[in-house]
N, C-alpha and C positions, 0 to 999 in steps of 0.2 A: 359722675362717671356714666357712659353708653355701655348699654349693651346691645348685642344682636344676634341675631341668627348666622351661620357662616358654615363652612366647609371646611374650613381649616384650624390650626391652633394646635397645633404641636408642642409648642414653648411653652405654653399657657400652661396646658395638663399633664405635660412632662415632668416641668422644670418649677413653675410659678408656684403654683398649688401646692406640688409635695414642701417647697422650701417656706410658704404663708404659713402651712399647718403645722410645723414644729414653731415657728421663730412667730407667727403673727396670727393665731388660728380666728381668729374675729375675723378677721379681712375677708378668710375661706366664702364666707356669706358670698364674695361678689363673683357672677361667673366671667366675668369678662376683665380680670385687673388688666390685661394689657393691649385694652379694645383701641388706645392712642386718642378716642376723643371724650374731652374732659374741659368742664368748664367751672369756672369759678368768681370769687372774688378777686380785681384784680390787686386789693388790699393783701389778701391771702395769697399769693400766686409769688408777688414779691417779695414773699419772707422766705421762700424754699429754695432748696437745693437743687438745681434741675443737673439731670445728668446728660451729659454729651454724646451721648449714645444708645442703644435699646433699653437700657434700663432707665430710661427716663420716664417713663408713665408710671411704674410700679412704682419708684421713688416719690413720684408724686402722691399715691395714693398712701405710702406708708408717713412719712412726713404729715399730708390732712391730718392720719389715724393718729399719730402721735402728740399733734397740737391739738386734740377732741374737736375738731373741726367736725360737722353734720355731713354727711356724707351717703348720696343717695344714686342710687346707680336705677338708669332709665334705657328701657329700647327700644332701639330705634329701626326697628323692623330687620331686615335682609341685605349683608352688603357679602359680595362676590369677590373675596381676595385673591391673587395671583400667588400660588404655591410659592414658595421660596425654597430654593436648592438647599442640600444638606450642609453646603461649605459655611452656608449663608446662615443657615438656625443653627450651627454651631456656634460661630460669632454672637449671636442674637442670645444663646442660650447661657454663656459664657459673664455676661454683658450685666443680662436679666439677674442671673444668681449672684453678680457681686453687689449689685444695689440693692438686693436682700440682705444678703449677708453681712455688708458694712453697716445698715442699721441696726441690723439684731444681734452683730456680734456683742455689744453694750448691754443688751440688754438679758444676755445670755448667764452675766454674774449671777444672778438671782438664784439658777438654777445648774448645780454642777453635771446633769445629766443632760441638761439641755448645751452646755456649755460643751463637752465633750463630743457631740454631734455635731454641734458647730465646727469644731476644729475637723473632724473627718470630713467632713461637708468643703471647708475651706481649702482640704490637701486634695482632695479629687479635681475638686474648679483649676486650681493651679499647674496640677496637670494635664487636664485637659488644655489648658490656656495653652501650656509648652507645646501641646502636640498640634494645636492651633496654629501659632505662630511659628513651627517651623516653614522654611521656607522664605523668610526672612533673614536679610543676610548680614544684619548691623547689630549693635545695640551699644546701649548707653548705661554706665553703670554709676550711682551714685553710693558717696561716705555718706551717714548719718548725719551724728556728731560734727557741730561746728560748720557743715556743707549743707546739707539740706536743713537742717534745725540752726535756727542761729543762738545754739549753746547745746550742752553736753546734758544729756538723761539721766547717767548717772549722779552729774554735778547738783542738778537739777533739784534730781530727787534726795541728792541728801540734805539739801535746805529745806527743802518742803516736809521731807518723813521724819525728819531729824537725826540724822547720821553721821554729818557730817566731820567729828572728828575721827568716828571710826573709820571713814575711809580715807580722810590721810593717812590716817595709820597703815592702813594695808598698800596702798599707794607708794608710801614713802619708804616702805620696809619690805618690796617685794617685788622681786627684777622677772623672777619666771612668769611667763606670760599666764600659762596655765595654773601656777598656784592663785596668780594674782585674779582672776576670773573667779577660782572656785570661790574665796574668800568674799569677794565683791558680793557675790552672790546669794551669801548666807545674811546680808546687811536691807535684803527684800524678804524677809523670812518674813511672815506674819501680816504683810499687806495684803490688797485684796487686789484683784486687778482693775476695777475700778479706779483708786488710786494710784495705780501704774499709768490708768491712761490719761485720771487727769493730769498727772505731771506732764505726761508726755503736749496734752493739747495747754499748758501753759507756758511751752517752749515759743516762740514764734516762728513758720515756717518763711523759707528765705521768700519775701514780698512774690515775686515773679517766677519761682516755681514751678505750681502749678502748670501756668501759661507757658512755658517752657519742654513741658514733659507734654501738655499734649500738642503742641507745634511737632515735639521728635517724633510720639505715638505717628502721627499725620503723615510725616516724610517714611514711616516704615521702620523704624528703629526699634527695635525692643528696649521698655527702659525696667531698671532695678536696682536695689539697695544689697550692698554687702556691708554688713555692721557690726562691731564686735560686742554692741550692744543685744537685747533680747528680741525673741522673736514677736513677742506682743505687744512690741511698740514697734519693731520694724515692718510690721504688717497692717497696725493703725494706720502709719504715716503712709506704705503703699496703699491703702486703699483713699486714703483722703488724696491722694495726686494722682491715684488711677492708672497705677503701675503696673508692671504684671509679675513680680517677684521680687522677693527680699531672703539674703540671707545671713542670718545671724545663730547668735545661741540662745537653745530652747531651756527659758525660765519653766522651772516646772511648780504647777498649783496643784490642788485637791483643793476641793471644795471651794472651788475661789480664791483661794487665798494661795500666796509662794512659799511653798515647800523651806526657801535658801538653799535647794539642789539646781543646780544647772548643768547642760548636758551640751558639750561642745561637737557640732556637725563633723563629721570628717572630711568635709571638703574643703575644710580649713586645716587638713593635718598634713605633715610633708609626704611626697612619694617620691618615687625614682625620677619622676619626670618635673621634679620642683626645681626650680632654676634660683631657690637662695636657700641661705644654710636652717633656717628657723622652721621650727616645729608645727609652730603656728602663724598662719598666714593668709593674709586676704589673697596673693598671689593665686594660690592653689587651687583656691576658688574660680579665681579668672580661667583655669584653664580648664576647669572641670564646666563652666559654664559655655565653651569651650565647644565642648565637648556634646553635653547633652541638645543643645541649642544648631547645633549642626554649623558655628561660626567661626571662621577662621578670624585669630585672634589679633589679626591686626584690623579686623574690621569691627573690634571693641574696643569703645573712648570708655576709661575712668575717671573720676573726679573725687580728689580728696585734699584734705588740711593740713597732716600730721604726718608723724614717724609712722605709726600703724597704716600710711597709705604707699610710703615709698615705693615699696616691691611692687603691688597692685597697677601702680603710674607707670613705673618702668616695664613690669611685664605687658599691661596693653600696647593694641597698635598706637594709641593716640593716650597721651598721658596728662591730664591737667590739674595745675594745682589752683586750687580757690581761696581767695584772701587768704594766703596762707603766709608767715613768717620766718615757717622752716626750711633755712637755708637747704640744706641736702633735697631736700623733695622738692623745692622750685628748680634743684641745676637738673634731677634725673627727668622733670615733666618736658613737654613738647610745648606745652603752652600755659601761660598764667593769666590768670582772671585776679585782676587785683580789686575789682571792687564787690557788694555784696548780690550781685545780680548772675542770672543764667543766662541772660540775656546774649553776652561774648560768645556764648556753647553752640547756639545755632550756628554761628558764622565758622566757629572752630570744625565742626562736624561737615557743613557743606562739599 
């Protein structure tokens, strides 16, 4: 790692610093995490994550820390940087704190004081992010389940935690949406979320992805998850594809571990201005996203599988259904993706 002398660095001792000394206080040692030149092995260099945007140096430098990489920071005299506009260290600042944040949100389990700063930490970035990207006048919304993930969390994890015949049971014996959620619910009781997430990262995400969401990021589209899965796994999976929102229901932990309470958003709940009869509904969401995003809603594509996407395909301007075999939601979508790729989505969206 360089260091130097400079005039500027806003980011650095705004943003960098105060979020290193909660989630990585070791690192605090280096003055310069985000001096951008860094040299290394190119044995070592190949095995990281590099990010696609300004958080790519501190990425870097957490990553080293993490695989005990030797890591020594050098300076390199006086370099004269050209200020950057405030639109511009907003982005930057934005960017910086999710590549913090996606590493240490993991590591946060250990400590449920540190874990609950993390979540305030994560609900500020997100808004800020909103107030970033208004002004932007599309977006792209993704189903979880069986869309983005090629298989179900909950399914998932009742193989893995061992649950699985109690949630046929609740499954098969329980048509309200809402009982059937609480229920689900309490079958996460006593996990840790560790656990949650490695279920979640032994799902497979769909191959082309990734590649897909930041091709949209690029054309200017806002992308996000609407799930009726939980929120710490719809925010794992947003930040591993570099999303900027997910919305689901909030699994509640103490101490790391899940309560079995879950606490369903209201933007999933019906209003005056709900266009189906159901209580609960990704629809309603669509229009509340709508709403806060300053987007008129035909300039919102959704993508989904299932019964639970119907209203959501039909309420967007652009409705798509993916590998899907549910008659009803392939006649109400605009367009079908019948194989397991996002690939079709760019050409749909143009």
């Amino acid at each position: 790692m360089s260091s130097f002398t400079r005039q500027a660095g806003r980011v650095t001792e705004l943003v960098a610093k105060p979020l290193l000394s909660l989630l990585f206080p070791s690192l605090t040692r280096f003055s310069q995490p985000l001096s951008g030149m860094i040299a290394g092995k190119r044995s070592l260099m190949k095995t990281l994550e590099l990010e696609n945007d300004y958080g790519v140096d501190i990425g870097i430098l957490i990553d080293m820390h993490l695989m005990g990489a030797r890591i020594t920071e050098i300076n390199i005299g006086y370099i004269e940087n050209r200020m950057q506009a405030w639109e511009q260290l907003s982005k930057m600042s934005l960017e910086v704190s999710r590549a913090i944040i996606r590493r240490g949100e993991p590591l946060a389990v250990a400590g449920n004081d540190t874990l609950e700063k993390v979540k305030v930490l994560r609900t500020q970035m997100e808004y800020a992010l909103r107030e970033n990207v208004r002004g932007l006048s599309r977006m792209v919304v993704f189903d979880m389940d069986n869309t983005l993930l090629n298989g179900s969390f909950i399914t998932t994890a009742s193989r893995m935690l061992g649950f699985e015949d109690e949630l046929i049971e609740i499954v098969t014996h329980n048509d309200n949406a809402f009982v059937r959620t609480k229920l689900i619910a309490t079958l996460m009781k006593g996990h840790t979320i560790k656990e949650v997430l490695d279920v979640v990262d032994a799902i497979p995400v769909v191959e082309d992805a990734l590649e897909v969401v930041t091709e949209l990021k690029q054309r200017g589209y806002i992308c996000g998850i609407i799930s009726d899965s939980y929120d710490v796994v719809t925010n794992h999976l947003k930040n591993k594809l570099g999303m900027d929102f997910s919305v689901s229901n909030e699994l509640e932990f103490s101490g790391s571990i899940a309560t079995g309470e879950v606490k369903i958003p209201s933007y999933f709940l019906r209003t005056k201005q709900s266009h189906c009869s159901h209580e609960y509904c990704k629809s309603n969401v669509i229009r509340q996203l709508s709403a806060n995003y300053a987007i008129d809603i035909k300039d919102i594509t959704a993508i989904g599988d299932s019964d639970n996407d119907i209203c959501m395909v039909r309420e967007s301007g652009t409705g798509v259904s993916f590998f899907s075999q549910n008659k009803y939601l392939n006649l109400v979508a605009d367009h079908l993706i019948t194989v397991r790729s996002f690939r079709p989505l760019l050409e749909i969206v143009e």
